[in-house]
Each structure stands twice: as structure tokens, then as C-alpha cells.
N, CA, C and O atoms as a GROMACS GRO file, in nm:
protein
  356
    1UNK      N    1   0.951   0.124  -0.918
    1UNK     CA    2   0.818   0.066  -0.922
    1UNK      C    3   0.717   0.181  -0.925
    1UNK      O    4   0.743   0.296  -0.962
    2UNK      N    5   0.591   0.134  -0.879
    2UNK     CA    6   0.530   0.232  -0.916
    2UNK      C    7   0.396   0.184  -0.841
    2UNK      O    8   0.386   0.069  -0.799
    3UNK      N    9   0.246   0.326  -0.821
    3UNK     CA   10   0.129   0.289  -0.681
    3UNK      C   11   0.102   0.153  -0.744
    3UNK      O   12   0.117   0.120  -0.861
    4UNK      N   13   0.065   0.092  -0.656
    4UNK     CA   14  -0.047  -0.050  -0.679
    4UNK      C   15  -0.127  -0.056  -0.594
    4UNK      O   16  -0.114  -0.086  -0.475
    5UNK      N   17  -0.300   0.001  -0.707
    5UNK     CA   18  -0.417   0.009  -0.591
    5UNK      C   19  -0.420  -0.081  -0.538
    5UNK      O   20  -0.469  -0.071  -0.425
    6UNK      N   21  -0.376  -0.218  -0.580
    6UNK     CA   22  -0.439  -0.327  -0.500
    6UNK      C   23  -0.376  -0.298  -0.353
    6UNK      O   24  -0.431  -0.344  -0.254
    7UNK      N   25  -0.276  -0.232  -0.344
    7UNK     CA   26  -0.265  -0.254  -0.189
    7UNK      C   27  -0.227  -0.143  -0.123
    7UNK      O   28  -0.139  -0.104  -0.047
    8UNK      N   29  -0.347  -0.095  -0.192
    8UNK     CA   30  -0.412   0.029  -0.071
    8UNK      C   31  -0.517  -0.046   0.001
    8UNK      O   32  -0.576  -0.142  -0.050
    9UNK      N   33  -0.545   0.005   0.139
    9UNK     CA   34  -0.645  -0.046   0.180
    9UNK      C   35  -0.709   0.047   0.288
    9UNK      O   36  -0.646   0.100   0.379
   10UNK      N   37  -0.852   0.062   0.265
   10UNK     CA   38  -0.876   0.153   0.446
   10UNK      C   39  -0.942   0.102   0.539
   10UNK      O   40  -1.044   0.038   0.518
   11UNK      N   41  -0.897   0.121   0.648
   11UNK     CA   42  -0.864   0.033   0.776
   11UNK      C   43  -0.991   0.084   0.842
   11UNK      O   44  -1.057   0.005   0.909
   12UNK      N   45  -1.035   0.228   0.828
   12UNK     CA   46  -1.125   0.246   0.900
   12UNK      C   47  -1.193   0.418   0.836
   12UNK      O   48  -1.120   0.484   0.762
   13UNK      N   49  -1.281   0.453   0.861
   13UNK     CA   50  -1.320   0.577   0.858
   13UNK      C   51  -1.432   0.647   0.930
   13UNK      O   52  -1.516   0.573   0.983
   14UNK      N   53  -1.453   0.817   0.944
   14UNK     CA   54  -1.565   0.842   1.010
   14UNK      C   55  -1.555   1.007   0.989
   14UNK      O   56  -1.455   1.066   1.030
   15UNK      N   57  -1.651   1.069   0.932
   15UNK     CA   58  -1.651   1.224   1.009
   15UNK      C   59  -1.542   1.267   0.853
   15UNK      O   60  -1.463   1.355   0.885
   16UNK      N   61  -1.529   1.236   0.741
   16UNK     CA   62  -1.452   1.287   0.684
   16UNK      C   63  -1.284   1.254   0.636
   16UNK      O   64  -1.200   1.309   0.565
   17UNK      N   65  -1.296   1.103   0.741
   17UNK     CA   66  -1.118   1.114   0.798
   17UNK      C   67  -1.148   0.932   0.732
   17UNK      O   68  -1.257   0.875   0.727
   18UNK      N   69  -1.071   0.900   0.708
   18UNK     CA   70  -0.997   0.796   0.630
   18UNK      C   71  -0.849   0.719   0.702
   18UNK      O   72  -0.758   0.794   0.738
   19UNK      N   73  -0.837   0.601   0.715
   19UNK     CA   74  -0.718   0.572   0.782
   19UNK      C   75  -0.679   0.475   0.702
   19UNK      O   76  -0.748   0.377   0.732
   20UNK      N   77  -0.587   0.439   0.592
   20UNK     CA   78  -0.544   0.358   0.542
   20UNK      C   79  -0.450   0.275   0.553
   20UNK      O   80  -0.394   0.255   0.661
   21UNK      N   81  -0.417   0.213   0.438
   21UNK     CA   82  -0.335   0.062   0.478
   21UNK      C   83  -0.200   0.074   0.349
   21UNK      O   84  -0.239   0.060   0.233
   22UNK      N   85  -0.126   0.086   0.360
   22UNK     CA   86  -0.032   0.094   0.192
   22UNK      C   87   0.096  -0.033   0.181
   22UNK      O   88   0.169  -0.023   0.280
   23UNK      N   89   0.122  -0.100   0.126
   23UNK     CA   90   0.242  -0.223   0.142
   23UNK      C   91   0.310  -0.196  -0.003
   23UNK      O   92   0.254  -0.182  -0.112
   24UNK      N   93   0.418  -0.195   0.021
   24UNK     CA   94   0.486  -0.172  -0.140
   24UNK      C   95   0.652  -0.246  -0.120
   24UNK      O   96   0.704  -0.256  -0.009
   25UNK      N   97   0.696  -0.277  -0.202
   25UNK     CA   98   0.834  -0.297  -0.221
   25UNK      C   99   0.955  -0.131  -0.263
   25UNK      O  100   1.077  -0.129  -0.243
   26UNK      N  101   0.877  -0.022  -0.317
   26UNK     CA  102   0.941   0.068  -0.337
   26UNK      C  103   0.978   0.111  -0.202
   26UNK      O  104   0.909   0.081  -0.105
   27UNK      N  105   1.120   0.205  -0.190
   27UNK     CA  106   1.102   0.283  -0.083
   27UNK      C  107   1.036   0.355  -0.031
   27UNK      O  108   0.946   0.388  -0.109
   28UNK      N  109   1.022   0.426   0.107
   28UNK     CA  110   0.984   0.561   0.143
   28UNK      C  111   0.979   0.643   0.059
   28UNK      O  112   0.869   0.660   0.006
   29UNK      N  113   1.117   0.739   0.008
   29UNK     CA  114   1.156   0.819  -0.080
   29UNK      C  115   1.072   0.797  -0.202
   29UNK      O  116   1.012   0.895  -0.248
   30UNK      N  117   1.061   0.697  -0.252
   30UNK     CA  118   0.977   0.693  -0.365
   30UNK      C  119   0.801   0.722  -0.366
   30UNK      O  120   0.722   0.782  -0.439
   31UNK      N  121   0.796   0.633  -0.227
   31UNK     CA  122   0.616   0.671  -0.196
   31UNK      C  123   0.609   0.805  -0.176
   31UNK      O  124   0.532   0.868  -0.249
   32UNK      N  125   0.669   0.857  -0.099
   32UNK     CA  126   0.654   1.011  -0.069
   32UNK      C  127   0.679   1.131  -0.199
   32UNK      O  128   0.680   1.254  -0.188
   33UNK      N  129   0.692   1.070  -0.289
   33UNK     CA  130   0.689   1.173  -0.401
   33UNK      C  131   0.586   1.228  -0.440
   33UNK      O  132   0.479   1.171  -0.417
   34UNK      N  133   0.588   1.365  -0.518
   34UNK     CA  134   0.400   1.455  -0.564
   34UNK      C  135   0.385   1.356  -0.626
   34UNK      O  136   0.486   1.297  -0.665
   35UNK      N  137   0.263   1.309  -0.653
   35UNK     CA  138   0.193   1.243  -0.727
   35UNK      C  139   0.178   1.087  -0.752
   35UNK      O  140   0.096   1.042  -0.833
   36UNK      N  141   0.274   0.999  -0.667
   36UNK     CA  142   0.302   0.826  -0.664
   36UNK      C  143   0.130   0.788  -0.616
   36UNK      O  144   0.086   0.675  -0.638
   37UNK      N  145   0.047   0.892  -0.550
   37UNK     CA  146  -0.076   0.828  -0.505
   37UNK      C  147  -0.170   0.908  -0.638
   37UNK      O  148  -0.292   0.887  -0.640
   38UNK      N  149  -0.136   0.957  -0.697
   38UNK     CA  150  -0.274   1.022  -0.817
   38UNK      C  151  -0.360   0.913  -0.829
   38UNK      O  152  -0.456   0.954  -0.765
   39UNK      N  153  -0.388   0.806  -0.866
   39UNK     CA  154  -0.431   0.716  -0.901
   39UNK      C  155  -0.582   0.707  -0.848
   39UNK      O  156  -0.694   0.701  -0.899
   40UNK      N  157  -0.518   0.712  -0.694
   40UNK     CA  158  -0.617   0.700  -0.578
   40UNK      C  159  -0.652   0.844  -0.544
   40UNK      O  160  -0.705   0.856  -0.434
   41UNK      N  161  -0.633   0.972  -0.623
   41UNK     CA  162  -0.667   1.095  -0.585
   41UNK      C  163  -0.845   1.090  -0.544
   41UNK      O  164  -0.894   1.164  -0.459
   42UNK      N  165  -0.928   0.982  -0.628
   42UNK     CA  166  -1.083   0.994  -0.613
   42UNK      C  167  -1.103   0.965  -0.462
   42UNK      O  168  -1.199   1.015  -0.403
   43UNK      N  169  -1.006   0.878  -0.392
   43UNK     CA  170  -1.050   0.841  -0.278
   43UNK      C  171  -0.950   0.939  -0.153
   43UNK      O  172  -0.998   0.998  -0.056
   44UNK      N  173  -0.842   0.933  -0.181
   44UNK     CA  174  -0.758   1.036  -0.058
   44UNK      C  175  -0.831   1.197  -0.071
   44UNK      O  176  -0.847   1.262  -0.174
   45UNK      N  177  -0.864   1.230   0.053
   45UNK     CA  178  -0.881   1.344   0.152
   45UNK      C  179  -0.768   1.438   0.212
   45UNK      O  180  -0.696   1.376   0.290
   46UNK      N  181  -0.739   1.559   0.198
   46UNK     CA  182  -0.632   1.587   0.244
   46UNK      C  183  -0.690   1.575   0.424
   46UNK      O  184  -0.798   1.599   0.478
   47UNK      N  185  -0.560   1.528   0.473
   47UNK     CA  186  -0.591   1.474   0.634
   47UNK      C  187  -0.590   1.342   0.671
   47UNK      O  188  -0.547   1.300   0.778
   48UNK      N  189  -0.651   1.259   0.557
   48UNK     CA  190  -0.609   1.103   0.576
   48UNK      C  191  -0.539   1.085   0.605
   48UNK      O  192  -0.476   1.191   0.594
   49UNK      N  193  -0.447   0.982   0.664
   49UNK     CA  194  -0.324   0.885   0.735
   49UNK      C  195  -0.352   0.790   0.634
   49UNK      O  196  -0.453   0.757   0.571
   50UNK      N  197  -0.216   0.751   0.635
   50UNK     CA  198  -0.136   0.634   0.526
   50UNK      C  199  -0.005   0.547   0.619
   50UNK      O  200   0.112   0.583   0.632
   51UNK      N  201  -0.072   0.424   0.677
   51UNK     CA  202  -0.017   0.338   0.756
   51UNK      C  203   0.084   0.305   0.651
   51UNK      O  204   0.023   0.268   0.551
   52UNK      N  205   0.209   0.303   0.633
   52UNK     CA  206   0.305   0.256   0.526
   52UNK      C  207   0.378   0.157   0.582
   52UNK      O  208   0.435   0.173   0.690
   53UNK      N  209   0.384   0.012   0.491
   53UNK     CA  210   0.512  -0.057   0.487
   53UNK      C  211   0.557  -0.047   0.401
   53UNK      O  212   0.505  -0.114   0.311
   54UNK      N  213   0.676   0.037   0.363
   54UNK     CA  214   0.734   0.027   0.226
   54UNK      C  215   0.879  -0.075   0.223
   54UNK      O  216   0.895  -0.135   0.330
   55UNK      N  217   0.945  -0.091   0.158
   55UNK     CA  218   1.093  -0.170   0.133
   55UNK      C  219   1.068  -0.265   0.175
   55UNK      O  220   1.155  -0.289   0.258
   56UNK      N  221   0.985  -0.357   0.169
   56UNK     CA  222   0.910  -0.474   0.194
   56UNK      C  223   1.007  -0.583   0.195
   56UNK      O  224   1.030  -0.663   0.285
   57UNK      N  225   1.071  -0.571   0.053
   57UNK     CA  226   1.162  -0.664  -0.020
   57UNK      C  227   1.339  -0.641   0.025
   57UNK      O  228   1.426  -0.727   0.014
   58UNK      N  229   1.353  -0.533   0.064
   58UNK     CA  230   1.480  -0.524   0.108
   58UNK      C  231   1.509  -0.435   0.261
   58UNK      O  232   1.574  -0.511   0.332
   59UNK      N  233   1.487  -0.325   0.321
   59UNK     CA  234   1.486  -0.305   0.417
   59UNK      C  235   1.371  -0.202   0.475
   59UNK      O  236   1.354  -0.082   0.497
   60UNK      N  237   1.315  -0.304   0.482
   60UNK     CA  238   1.168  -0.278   0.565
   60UNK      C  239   1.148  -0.154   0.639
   60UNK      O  240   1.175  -0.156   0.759
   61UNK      N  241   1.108  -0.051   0.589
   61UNK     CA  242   1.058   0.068   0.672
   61UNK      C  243   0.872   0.032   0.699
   61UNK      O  244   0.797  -0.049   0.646
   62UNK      N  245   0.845   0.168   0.836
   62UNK     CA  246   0.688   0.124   0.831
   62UNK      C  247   0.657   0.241   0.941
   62UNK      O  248   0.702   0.233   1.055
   63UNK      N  249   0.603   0.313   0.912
   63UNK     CA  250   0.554   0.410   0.959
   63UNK      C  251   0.393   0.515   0.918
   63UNK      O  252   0.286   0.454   0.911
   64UNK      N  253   0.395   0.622   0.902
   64UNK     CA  254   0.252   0.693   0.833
   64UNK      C  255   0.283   0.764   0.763
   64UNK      O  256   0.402   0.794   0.754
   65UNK      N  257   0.193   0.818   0.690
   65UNK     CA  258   0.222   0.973   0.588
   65UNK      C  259   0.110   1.016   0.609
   65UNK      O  260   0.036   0.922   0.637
   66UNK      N  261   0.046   1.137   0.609
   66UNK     CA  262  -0.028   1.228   0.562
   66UNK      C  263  -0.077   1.307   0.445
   66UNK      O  264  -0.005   1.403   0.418
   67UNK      N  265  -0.184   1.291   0.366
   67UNK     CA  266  -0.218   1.317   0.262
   67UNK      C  267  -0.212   1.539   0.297
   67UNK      O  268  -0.293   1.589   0.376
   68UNK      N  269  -0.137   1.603   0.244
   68UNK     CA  270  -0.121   1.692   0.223
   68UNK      C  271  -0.174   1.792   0.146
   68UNK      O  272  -0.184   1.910   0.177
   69UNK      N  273  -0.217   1.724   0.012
   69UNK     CA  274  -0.273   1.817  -0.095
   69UNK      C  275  -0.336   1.699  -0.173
   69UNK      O  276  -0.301   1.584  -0.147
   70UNK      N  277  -0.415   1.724  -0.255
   70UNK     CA  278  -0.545   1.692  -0.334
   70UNK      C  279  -0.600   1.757  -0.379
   70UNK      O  280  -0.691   1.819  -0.325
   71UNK      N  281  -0.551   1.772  -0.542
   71UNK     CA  282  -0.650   1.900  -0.608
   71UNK      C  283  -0.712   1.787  -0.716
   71UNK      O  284  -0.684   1.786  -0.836
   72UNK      N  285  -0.780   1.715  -0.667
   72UNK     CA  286  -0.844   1.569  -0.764
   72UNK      C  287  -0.782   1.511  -0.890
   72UNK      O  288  -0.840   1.451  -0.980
   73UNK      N  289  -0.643   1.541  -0.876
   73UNK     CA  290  -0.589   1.508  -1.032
   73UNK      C  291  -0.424   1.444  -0.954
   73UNK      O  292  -0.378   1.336  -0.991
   74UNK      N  293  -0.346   1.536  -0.838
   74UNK     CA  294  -0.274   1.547  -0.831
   74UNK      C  295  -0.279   1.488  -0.661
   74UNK      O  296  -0.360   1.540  -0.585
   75UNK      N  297  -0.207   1.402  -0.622
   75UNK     CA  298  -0.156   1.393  -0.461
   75UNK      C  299  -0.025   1.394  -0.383
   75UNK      O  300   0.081   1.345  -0.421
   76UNK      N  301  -0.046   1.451  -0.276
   76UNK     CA  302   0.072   1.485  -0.204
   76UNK      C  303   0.074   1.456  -0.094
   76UNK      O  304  -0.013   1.504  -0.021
   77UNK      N  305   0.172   1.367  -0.039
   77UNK     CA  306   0.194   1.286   0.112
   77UNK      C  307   0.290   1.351   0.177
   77UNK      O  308   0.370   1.388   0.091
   78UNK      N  309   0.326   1.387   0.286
   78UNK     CA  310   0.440   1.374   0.360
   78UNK      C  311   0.549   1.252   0.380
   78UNK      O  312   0.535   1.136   0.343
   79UNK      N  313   0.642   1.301   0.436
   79UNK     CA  314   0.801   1.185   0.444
   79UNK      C  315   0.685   1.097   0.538
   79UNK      O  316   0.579   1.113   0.598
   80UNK      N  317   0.803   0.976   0.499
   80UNK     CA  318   0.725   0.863   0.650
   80UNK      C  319   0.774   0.914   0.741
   80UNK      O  320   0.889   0.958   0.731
   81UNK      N  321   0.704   0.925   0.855
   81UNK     CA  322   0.727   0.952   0.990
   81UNK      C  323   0.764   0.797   1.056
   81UNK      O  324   0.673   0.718   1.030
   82UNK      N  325   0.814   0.769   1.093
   82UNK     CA  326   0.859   0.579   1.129
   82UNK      C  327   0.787   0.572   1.268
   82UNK      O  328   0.767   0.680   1.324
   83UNK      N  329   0.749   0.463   1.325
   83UNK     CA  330   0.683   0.404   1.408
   83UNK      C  331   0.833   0.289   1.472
   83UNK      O  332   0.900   0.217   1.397
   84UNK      N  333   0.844   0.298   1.569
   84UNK     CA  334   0.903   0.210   1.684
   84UNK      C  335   1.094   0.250   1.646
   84UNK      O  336   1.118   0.331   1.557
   85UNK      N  337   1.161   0.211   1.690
   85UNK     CA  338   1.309   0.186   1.701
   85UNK      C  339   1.375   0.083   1.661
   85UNK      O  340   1.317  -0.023   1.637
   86UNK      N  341   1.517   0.102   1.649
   86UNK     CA  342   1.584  -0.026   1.609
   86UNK      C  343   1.561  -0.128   1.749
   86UNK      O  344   1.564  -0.105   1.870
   87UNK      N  345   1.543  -0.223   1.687
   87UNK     CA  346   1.560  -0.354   1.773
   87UNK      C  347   1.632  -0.410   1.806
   87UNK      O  348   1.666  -0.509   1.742
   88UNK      N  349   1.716  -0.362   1.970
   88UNK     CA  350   1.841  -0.373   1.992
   88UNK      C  351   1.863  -0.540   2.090
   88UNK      O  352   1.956  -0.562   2.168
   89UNK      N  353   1.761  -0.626   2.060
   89UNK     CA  354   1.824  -0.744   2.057
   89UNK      C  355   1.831  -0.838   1.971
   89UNK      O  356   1.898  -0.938   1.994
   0.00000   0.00000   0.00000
């Protein structure tokens, strides 16, 4: 698959800093590639947070990324970092 602005979203901002919203059916691995956010390079900041649910459709990851690089053409996130544990009941 591939970005879909529609579901970017930002959750909040102030001071430079941006906190967004991202939902996709692709994996992690795939969001986290150079350039899957170019699209949205006009709006990502390097330093923003990227709340991620990715594998929506098959096994649900959900954690953040960090916008890394932004040279206005080109963007770069970090791996998801995951939020909470398996759910051992």
C-alpha cells in the first residue's frame, strides 16, 4: 500500500512541535521507510511524533515514530517504538 493523507491527523500542537495521528493497514516496516511520508513533507517538522496504528487489517501494531529528517521533498521516521504489552489474558 501506500501514505493516505486522509489519515494523517494532528492531535495537537505548540512551540514548533506537532503531535499526530497515522492509521494504515500497511505494516510498521513499511511506514517506517525513507520517504512513505513525502507527501506530507509540507507539514512534518523534524521532532514531530507520529501516534501509529499500523496492520490495522491483520495484526495490529500501535505505537510512535519520530520524524527524523525533512529536507522538504524527502521524509524520514524512525521504527515504531510500540506502546503497552501482550495481553496476557
Amino acid at each position: 500500500m501506500a501514505y493516505d493523507p486522509k489519515n494523517l491527523s494532528a492531535l495537537t500542537y505548540a512551540n514548533g512541535f506537532t503531535l499526530w495521528h497515522y492509521r494504515t493497514s500497511d505494516l510498521p516496516s513499511e511506514v517506517d521507510d525513507l520517504g512513505y511520508f513525502n507527501e506530507a513533507a509540507r507539514m512534518l517538522r523534524v521532532g514531530d511524533f507520529i501516534f501509529v496504528n499500523a496492520a490495522i487489517d491483520s495484526a495490529p501494531s500501535h505505537g510512535v515514530m519520530v520524524v527524523v529528517a525533512n529536507d522538504g521533498t524527502s521524509v524520514d521516521v524512525t521504527n515504531l517504538t510500540p506502546f503497552g504489552s501482550t495481553n496476557a489474558d
